[in-house]
MIDOSE-1310 file (N, C-alpha, C; in nm, 2 decimals, decimal comma, always signed):
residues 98
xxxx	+10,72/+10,47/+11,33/+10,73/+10,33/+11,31/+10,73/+10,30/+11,16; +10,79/+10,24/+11,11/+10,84/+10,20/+10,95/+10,77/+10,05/+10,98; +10,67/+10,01/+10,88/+10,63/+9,94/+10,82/+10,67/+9,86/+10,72; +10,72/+9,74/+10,73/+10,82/+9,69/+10,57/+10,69/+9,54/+10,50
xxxx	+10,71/+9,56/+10,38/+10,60/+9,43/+10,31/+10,72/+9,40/+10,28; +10,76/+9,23/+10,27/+10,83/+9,17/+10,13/+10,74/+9,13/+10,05; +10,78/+9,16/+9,92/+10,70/+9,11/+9,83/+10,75/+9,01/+9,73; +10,68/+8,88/+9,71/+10,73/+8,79/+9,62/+10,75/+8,80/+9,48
xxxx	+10,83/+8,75/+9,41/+10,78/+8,79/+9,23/+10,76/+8,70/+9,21; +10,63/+8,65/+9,20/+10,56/+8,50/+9,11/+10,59/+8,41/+9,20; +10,62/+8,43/+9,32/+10,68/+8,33/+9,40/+10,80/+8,31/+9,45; +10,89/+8,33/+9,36/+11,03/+8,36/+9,39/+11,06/+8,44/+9,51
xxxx	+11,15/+8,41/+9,62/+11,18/+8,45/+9,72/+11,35/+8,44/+9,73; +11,43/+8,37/+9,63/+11,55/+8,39/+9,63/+11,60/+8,36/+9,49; +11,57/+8,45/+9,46/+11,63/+8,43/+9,28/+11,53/+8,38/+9,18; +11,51/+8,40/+9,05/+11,40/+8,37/+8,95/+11,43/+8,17/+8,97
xxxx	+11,32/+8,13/+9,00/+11,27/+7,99/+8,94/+11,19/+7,97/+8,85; +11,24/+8,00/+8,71/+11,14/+8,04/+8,59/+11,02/+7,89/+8,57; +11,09/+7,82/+8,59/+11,04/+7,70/+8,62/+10,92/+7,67/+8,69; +10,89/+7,73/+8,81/+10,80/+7,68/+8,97/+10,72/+7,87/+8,94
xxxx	+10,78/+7,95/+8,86/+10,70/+8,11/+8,86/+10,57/+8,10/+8,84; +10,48/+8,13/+8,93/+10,32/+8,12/+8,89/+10,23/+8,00/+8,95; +10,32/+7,89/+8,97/+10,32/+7,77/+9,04/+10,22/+7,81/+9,20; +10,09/+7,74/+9,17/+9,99/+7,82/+9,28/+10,07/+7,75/+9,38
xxxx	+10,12/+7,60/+9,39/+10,20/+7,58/+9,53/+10,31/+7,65/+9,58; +10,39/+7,71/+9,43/+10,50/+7,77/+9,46/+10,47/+7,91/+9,53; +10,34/+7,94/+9,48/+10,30/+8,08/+9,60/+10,26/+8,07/+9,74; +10,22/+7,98/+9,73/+10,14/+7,94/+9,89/+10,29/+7,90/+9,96
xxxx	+10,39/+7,86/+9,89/+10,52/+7,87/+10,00/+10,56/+8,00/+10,04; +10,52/+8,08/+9,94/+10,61/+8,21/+9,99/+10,51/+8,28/+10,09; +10,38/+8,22/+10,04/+10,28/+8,28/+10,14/+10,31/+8,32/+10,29; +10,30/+8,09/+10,26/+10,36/+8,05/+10,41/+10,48/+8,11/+10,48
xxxx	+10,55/+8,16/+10,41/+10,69/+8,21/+10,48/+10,66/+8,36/+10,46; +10,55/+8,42/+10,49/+10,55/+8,60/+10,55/+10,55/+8,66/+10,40; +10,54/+8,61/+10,30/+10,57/+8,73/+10,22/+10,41/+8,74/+10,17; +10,40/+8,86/+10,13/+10,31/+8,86/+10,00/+10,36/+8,85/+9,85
xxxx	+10,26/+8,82/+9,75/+10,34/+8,76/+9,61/+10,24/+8,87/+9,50; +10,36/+8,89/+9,45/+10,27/+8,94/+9,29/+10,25/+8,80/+9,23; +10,16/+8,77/+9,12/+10,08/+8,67/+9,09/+10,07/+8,74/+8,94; +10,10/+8,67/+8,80/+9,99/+8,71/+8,70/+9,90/+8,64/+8,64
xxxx	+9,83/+8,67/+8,58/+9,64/+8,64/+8,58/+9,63/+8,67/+8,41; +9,56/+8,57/+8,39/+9,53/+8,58/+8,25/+9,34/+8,52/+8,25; +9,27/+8,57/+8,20/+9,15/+8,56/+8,14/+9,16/+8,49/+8,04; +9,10/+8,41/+7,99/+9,06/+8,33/+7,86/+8,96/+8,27/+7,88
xxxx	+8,89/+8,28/+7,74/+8,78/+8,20/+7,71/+8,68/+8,17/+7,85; +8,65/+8,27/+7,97/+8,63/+8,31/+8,10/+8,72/+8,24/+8,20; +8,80/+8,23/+8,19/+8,87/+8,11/+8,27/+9,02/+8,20/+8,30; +9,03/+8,19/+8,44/+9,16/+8,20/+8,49/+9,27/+8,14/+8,51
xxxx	+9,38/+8,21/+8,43/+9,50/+8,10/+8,49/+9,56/+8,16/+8,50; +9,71/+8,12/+8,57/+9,83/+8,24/+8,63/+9,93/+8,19/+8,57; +10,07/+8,30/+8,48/+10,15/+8,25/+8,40/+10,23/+8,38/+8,36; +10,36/+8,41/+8,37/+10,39/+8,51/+8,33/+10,37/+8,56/+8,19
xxxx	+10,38/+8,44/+8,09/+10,46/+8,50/+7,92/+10,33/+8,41/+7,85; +10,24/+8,35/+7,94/+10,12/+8,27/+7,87/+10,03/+8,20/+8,00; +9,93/+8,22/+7,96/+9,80/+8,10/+8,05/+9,86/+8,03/+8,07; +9,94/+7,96/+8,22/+9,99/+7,82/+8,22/+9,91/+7,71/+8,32
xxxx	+9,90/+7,81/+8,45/+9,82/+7,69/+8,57/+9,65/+7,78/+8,55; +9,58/+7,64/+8,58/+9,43/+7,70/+8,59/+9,40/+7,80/+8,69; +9,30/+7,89/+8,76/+9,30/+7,88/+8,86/+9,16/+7,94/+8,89; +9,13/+8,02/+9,02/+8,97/+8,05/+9,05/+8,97/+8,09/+9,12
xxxx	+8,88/+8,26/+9,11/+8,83/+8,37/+9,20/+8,87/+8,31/+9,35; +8,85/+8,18/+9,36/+8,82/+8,12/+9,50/+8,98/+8,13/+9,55; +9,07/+8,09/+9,45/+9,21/+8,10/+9,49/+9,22/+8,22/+9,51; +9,23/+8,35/+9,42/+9,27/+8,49/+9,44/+9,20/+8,55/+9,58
xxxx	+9,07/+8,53/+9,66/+8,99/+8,58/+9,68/+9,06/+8,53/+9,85; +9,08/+8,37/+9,82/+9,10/+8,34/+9,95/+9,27/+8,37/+10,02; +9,34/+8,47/+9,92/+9,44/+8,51/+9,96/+9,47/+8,65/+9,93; +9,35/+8,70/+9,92/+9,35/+8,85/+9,83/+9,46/+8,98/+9,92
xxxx	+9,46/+8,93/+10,09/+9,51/+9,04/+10,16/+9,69/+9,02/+10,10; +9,72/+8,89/+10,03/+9,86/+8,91/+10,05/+9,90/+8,90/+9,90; +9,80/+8,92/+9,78/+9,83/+8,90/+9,65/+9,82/+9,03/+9,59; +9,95/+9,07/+9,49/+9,96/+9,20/+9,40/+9,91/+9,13/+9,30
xxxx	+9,80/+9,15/+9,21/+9,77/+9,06/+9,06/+9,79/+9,15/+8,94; +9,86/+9,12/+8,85/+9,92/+9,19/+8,73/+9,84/+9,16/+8,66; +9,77/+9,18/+8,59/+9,68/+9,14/+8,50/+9,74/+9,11/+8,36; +9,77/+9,02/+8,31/+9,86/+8,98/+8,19/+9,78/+9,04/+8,04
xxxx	+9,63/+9,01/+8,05/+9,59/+9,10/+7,92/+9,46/+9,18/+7,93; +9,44/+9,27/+7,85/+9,30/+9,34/+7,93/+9,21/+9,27/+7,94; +9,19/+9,15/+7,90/+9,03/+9,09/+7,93/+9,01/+9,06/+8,10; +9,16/+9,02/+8,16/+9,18/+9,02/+8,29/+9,18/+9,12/+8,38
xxxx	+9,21/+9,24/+8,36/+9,17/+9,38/+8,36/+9,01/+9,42/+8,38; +8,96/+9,34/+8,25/+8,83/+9,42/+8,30/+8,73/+9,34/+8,36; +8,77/+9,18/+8,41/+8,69/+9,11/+8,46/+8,71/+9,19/+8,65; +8,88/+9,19/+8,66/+8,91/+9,19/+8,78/+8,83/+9,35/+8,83
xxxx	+8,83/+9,44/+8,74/+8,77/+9,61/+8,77/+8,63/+9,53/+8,83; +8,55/+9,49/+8,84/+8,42/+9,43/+8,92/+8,46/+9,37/+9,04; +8,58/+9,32/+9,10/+8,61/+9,30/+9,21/+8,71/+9,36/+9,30; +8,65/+9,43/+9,40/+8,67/+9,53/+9,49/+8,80/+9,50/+9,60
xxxx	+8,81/+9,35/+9,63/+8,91/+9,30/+9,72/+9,02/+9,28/+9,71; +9,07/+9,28/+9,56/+9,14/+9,27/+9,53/+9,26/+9,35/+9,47; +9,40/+9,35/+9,50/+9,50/+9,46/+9,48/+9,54/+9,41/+9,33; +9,51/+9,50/+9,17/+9,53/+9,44/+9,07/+9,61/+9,56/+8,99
xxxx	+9,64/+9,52/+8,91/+9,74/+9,64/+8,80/+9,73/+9,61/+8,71; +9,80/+9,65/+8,50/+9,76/+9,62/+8,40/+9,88/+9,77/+8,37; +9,97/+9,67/+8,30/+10,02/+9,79/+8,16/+10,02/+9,72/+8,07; +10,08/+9,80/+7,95/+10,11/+9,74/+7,83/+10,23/+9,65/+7,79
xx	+10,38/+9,74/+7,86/+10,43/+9,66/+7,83/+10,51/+9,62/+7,96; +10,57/+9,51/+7,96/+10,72/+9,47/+8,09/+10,81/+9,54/+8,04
């Protein structure tokens, strides 16, 4: 039996919306619609926000945690990296470069 995941990018489910990318509503639609989403995560000054190319939306453990079965989190810089390495539930990644 073949198992298939779709996976979102940033939200996006039919073509880049550079616009709505990272957009915590714009994920919870794709949520809603079956998919799982990669998400990226930036650390600052202790504070979470999701943004591909910079910190844009705020956000909180409580968001990541309460969707953790269906979120890939890219970690945008190592400070996010090494907060997220202390949390176990979560599916997270970190390179250098895109």
């Amino acid at each position: 039996m073949s198992l298939k995941k779709l996976i979102s990018h940033r939200g996006n489910i039919s073509g880049p919306k550079i616009s709505l990318e990272n957009d915590p509503e714009y994920i919870l639609k794709a949520l809603s619609l079956g998919y799982d989403c990669e998400v990226d995560i930036w650390l600052v000054e202790k504070e979470l926000y999701l943004g591909h190319d910079e910190p844009t939306y705020k956000t909180s453990m409580d968001f990541l945690l309460q969707h953790e079965k269906y979120l890939w989190v890219h970690c945008k810089n190592f400070e996010a990296l090494e907060f997220l390495n202390k949390i176990k539930e979560l599916n997270y990644f970190w390179h250098q470069e895109d």
